[in-house]
C-alpha positions as a Markdown table, in Angstrom:
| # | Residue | x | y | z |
|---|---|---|---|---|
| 1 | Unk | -10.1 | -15.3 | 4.0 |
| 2 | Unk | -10.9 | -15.5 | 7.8 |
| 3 | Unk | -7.6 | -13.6 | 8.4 |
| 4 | Unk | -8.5 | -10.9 | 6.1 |
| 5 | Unk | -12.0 | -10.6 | 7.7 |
| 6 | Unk | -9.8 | -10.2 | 11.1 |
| 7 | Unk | -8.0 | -7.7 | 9.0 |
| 8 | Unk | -10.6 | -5.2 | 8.3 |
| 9 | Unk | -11.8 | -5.3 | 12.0 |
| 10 | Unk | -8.2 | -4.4 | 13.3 |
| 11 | Unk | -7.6 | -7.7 | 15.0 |
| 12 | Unk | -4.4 | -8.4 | 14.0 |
| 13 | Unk | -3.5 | -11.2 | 16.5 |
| 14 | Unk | -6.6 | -13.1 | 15.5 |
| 15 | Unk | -5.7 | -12.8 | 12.0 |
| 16 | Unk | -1.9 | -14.4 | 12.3 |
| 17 | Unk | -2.9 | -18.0 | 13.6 |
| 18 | Unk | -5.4 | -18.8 | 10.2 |
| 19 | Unk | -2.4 | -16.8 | 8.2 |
| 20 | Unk | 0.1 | -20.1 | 9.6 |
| 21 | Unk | -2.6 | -22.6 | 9.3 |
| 22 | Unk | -3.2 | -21.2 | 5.6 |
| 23 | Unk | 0.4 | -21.7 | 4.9 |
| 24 | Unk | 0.7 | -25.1 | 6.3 |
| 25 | Unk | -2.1 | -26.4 | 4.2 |
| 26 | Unk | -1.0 | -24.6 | 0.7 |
| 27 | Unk | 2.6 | -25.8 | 1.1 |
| 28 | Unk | 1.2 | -29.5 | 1.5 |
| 29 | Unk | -1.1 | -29.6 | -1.4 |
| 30 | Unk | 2.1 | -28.1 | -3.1 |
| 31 | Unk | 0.2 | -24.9 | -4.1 |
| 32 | Unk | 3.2 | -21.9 | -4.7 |
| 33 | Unk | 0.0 | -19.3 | -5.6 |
| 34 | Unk | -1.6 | -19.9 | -2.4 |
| 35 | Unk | 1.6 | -19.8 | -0.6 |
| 36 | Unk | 2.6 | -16.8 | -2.3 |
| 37 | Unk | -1.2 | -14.8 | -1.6 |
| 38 | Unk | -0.7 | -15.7 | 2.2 |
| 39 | Unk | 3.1 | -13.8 | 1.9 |
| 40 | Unk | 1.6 | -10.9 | 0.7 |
| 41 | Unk | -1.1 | -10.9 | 3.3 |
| 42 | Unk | 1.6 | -11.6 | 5.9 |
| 43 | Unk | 3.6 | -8.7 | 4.7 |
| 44 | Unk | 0.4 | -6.6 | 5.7 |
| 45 | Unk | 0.0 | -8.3 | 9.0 |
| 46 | Unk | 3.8 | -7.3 | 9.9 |
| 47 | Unk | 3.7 | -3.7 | 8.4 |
| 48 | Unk | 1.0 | -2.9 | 10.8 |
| 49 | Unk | 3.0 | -3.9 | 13.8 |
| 50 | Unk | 6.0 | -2.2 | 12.2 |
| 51 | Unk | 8.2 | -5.0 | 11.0 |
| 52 | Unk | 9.2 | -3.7 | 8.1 |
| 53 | Unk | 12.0 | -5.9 | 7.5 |
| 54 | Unk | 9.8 | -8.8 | 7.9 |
| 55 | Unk | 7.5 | -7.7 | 5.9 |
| 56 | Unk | 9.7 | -7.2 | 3.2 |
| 57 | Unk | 11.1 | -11.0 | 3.3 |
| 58 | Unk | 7.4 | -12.1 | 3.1 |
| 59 | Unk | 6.9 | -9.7 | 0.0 |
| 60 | Unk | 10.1 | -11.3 | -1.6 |
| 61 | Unk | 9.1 | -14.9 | -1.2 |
| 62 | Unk | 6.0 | -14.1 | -2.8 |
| 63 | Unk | 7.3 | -12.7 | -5.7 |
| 64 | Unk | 9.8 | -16.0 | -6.1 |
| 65 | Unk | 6.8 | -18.1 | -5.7 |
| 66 | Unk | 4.3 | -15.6 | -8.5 |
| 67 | Unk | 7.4 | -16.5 | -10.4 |
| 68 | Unk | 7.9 | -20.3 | -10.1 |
| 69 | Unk | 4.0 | -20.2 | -11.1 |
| 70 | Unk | 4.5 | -18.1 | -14.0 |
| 71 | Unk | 1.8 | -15.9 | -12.5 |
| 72 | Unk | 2.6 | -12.3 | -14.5 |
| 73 | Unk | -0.3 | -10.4 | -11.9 |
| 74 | Unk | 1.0 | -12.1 | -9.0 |
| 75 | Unk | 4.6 | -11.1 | -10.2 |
| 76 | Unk | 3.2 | -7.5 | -11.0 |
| 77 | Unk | 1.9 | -6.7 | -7.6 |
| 78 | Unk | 4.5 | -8.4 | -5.8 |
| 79 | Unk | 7.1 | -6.1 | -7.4 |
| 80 | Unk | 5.2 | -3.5 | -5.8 |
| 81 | Unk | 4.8 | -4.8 | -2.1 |
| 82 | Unk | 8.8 | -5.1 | -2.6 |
| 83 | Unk | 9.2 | -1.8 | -3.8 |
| 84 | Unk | 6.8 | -0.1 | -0.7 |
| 85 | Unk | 8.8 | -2.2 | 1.9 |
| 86 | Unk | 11.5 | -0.8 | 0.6 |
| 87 | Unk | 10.6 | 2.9 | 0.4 |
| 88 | Unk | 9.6 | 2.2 | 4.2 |
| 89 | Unk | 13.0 | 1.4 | 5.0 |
| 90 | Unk | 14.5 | 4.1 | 3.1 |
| 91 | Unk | 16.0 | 2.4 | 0.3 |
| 92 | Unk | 14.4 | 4.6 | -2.3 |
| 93 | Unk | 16.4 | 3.8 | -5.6 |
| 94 | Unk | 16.1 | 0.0 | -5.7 |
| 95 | Unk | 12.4 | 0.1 | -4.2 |
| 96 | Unk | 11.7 | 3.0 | -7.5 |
| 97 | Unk | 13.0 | 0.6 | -9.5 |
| 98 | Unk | 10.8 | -2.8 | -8.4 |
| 99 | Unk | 7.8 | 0.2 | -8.7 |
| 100 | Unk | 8.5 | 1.4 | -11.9 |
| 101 | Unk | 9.1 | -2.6 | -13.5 |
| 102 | Unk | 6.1 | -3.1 | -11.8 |
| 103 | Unk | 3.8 | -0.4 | -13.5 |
| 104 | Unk | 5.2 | -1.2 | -17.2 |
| 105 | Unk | 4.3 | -4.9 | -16.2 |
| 106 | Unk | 0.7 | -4.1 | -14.5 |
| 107 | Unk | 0.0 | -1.4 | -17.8 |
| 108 | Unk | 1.1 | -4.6 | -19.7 |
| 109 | Unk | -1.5 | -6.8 | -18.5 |
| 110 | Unk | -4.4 | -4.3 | -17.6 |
| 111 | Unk | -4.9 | -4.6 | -14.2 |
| 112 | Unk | -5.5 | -1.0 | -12.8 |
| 113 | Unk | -6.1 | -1.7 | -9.7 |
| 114 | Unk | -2.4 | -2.6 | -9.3 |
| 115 | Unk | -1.8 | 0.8 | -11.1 |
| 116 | Unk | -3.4 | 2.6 | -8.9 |
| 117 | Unk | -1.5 | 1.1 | -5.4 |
| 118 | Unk | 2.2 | 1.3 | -7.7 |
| 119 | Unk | 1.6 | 5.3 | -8.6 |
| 120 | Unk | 1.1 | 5.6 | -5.4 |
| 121 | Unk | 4.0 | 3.7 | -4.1 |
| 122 | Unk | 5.9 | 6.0 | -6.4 |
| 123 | Unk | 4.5 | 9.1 | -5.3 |
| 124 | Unk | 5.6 | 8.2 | -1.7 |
| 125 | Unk | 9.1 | 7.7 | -2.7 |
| 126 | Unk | 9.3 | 11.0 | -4.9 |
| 127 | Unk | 8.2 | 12.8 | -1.7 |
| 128 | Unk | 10.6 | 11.1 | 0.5 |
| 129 | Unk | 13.5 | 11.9 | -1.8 |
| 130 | Unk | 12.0 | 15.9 | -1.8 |
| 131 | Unk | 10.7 | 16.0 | -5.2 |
| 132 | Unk | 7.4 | 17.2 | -4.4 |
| 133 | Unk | 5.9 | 17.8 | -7.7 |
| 134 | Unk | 6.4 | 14.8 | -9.2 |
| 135 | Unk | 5.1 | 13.0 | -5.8 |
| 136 | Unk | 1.8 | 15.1 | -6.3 |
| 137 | Unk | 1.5 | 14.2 | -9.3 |
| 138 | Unk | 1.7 | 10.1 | -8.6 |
| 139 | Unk | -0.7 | 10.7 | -6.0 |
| 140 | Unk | -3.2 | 12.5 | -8.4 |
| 141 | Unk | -2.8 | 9.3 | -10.9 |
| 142 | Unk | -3.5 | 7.1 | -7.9 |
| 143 | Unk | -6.4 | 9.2 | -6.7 |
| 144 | Unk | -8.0 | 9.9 | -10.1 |
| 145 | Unk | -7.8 | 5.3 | -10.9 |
| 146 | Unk | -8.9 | 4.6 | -7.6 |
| 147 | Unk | -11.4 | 7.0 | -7.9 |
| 148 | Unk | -12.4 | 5.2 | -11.7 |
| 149 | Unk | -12.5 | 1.6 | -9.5 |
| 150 | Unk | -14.8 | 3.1 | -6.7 |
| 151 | Unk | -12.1 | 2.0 | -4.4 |
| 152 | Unk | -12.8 | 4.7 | -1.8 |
| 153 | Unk | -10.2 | 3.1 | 0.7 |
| 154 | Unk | -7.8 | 3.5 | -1.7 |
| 155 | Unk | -8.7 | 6.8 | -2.8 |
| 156 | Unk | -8.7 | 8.0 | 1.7 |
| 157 | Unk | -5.5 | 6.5 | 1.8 |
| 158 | Unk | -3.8 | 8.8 | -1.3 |
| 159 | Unk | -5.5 | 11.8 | -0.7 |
| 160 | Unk | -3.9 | 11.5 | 3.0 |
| 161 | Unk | -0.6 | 11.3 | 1.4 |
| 162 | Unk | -1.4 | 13.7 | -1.6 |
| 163 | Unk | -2.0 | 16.2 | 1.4 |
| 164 | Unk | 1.2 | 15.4 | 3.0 |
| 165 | Unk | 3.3 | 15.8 | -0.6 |
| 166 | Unk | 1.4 | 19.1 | -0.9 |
| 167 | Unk | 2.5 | 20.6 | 2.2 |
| 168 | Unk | 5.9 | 19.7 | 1.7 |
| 169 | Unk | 5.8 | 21.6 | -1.5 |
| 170 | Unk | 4.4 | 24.7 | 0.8 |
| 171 | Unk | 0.7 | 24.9 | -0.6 |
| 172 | Unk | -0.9 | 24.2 | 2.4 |
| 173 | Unk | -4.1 | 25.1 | 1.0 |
| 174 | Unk | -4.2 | 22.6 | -1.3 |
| 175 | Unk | -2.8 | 20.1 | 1.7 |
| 176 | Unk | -6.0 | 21.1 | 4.2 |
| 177 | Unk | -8.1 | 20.3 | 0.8 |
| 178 | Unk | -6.6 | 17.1 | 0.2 |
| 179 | Unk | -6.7 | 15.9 | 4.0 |
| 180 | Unk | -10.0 | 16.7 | 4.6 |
| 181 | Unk | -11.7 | 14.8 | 1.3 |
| 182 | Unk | -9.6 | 11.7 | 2.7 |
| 183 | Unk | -10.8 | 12.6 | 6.3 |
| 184 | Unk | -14.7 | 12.8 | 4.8 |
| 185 | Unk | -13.9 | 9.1 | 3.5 |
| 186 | Unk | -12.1 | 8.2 | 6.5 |
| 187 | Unk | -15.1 | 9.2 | 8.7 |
| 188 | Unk | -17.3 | 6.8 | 6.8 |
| 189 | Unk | -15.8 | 3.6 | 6.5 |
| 190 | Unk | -14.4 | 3.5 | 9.9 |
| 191 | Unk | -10.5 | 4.1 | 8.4 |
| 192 | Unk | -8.2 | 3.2 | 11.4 |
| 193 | Unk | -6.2 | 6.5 | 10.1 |
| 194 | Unk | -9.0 | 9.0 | 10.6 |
| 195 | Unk | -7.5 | 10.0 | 13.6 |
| 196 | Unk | -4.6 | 11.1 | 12.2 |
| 197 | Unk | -6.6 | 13.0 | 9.2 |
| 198 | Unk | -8.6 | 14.6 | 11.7 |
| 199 | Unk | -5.1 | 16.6 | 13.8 |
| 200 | Unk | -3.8 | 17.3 | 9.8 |
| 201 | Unk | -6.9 | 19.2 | 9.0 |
| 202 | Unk | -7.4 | 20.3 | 12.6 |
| 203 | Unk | -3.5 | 22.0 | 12.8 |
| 204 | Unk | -3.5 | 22.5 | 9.3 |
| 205 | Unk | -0.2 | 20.3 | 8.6 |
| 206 | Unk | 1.5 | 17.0 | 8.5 |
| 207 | Unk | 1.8 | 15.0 | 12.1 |
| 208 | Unk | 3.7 | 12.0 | 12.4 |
| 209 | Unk | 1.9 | 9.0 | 10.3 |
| 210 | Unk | 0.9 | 7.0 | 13.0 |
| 211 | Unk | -1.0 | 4.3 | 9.9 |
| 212 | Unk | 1.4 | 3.5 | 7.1 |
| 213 | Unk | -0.6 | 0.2 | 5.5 |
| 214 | Unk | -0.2 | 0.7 | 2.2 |
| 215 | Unk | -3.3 | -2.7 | 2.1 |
| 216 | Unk | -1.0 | -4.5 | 0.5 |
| 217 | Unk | -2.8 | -8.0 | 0.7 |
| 218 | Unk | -5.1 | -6.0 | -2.5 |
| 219 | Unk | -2.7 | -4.4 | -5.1 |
């Protein structure tokens, strides 16, 4: 909890110290659910600094832990932090598939917040691959459940990236729209992105993503 409070005020290297100490004390009280939540906030802690790859073996020994637990939401999510790792690195067909077996298992058990972050997992592969309509339309899902769960971080972060999917279809109207209702979120809850909304709207199209953080430790 003290990491994820470092977390929120962008003090990464503050957060990673109570991360280890966190893992030290779960694995000795033999607790594979506490191990496995401080994975999943370790594959955040590494996705902001890049390391991707690490990230990814974080979000896979979380979801082998979920499992040993028999923990079907822990399972449900981690498919999903697997699956965006995975779409970061460009390996779009096996992360679609951890996504999509992640939504049937999340629309299994009701949790919507997990929904939310796996449509829009999905809509960030579909635009990768160049199949912009059926990105915007993950997006939308995300945007409209977020919306539902007052999750307004949540909602900042997929209007960013419905914007992006929008202008790579060519409707940059509907891009400038998208960027700025994120940007208008953005500007309020301090959103480390917002800078990066502000040059979209300002320029009128996509700049390189300089805030990727799909907040993994919450899906």
């Amino acid at each position: 909890s003290l990491a994820r409070a470092y977390f929120y005020l962008d003090r990464m290297s503050d957060a990673e110290p109570h991360l280890h100490r966190a893992m030290e004390l779960y694995r000795c009280t033999g607790d594979p659910v506490g191990q496995a939540n401080t994975h999943r906030n370790l594959c955040f802690l590494h996705e902001r600094a890049g390391r991707y790859r690490d990230a990814l073996d974080h979000g896979r020994q979380a979801l082998a832990l979920y499992r040993e637990a028999g923990n079907e939401v822990g399972v449900a999510r981690s498919l999903n932090v697997v699956g965006w790792y995975l779409a970061l690195l460009g390996e779009h067909a096996e992360s679609l598939d951890h996504c999509e077996r992640a939504l049937t298992l999340q629309e299994k058990l009701g949790h919507r917040n997990s929904q939310a972050h796996t449509w829009d997992s999905l809509g960030f592969n579909h635009h990768r691959l160049g199949d912009h309509g059926r990105s915007v339309h993950c997006f939308r899902r995300a945007v409209e459940l977020f919306q539902d769960l007052g999750d307004r971080l949540g909602e900042a972060d997929s209007l960013g990236r419905l914007g992006d999917a929008h202008a790579a279809g060519g409707d940059s109207g509907a891009a400038v729209t998208a960027w700025r209702q994120a940007l208008a979120i953005a500007d309020e809850l301090g959103h480390v992105g917002v800078e990066t909304l502000r040059e979209k709207v300002a320029r009128g199209r996509p700049v390189e993503d300089r805030y990727l953080a799909h907040d993994s430790r919450l899906q």
